[in-house]
C-alpha positions in Angstrom: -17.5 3.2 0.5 -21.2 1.5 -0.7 -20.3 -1.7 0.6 -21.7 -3.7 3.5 -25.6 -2.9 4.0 -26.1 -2.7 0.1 -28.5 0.7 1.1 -28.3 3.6 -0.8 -26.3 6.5 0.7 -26.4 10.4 -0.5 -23.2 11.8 -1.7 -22.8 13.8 2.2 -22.9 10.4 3.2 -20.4 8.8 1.1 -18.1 12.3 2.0 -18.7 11.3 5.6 -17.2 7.9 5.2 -13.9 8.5 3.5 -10.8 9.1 5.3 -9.9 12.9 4.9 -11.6 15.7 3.8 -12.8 15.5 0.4 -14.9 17.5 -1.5 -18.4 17.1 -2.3 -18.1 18.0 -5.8 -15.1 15.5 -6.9 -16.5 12.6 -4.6 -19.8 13.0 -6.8 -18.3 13.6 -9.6 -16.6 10.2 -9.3 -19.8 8.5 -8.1 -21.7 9.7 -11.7 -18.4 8.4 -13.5 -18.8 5.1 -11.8 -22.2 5.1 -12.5 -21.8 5.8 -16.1 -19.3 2.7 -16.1 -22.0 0.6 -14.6 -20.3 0.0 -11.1 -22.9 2.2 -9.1 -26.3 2.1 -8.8 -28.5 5.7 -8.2 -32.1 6.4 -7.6 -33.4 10.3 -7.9 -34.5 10.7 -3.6 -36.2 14.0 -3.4 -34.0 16.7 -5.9 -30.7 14.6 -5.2 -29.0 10.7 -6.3 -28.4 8.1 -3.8 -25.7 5.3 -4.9 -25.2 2.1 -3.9 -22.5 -0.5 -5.3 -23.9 -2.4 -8.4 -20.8 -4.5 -8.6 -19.3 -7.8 -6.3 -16.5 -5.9 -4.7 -14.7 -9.5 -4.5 -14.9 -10.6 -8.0 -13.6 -7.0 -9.0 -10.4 -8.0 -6.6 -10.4 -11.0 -7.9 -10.6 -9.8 -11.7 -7.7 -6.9 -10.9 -5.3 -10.0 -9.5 -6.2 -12.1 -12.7 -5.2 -8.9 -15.1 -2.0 -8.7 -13.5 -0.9 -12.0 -13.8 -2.4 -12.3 -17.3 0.7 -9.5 -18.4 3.6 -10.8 -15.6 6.8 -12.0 -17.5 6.6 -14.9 -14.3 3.3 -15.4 -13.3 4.9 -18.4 -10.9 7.1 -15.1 -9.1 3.9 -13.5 -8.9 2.2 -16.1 -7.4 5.3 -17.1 -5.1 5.5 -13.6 -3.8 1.4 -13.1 -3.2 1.1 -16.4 -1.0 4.2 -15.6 1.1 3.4 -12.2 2.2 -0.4 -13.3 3.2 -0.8 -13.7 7.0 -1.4 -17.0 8.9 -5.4 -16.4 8.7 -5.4 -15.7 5.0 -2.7 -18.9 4.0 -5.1 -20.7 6.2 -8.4 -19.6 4.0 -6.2 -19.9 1.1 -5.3 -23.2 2.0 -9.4 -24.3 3.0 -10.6 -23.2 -0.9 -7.9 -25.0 -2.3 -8.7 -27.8 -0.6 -12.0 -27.5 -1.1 -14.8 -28.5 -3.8 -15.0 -26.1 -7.1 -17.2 -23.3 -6.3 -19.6 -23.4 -9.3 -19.2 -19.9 -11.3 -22.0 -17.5 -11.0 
């Protein structure tokens, strides 16, 4: 949902793209809740919003996998587990950033 193109999309659209049949009025009343937590972006087009994603879905992944190993009891378990149930093509991209030079933080 909002990701890829970084265009805005109406809140039929959005409807359109989620698995199921959800209603219009709950999928935008979650897109004004996002946008009141500063995760979506909206612009008034004619009488109705249009939302886009305001945030980098990856540093929200990555930000959700630091919180939970922030609280773990065994952040090593945690850690242990997470790299041996990744596939061969993510330990392999895992493996490439490790090896890799710092990325600089943004």
């Amino acid at each position: 949902m909002l990701a890829g193109s970084g265009d805005f999309m109406s809140t039929s659209q959005v409807c359109s793209e989620l698995d199921g049949d959800p209603a219009y009025t709950t999928v935008n009343t979650v897109l004004h809740r996002l946008h009141d937590k500063g995760m979506v972006e909206r612009r008034l087009r004619g009488r109705a919003f249009v939302h886009r994603l305001a945030v980098d879905e990856s540093g929200l992944a990555a930000e959700r996998m630091f919180g939970h190993l922030r609280v773990a009891n065994d952040p090593s378990s945690v850690l242990n587990q997470f790299v041996h149930g990744l596939s061969e093509s993510e330990a392999a991209a895992l493996r490439a950033i490790l090896d890799g030079p710092p990325e600089e933080a943004t």
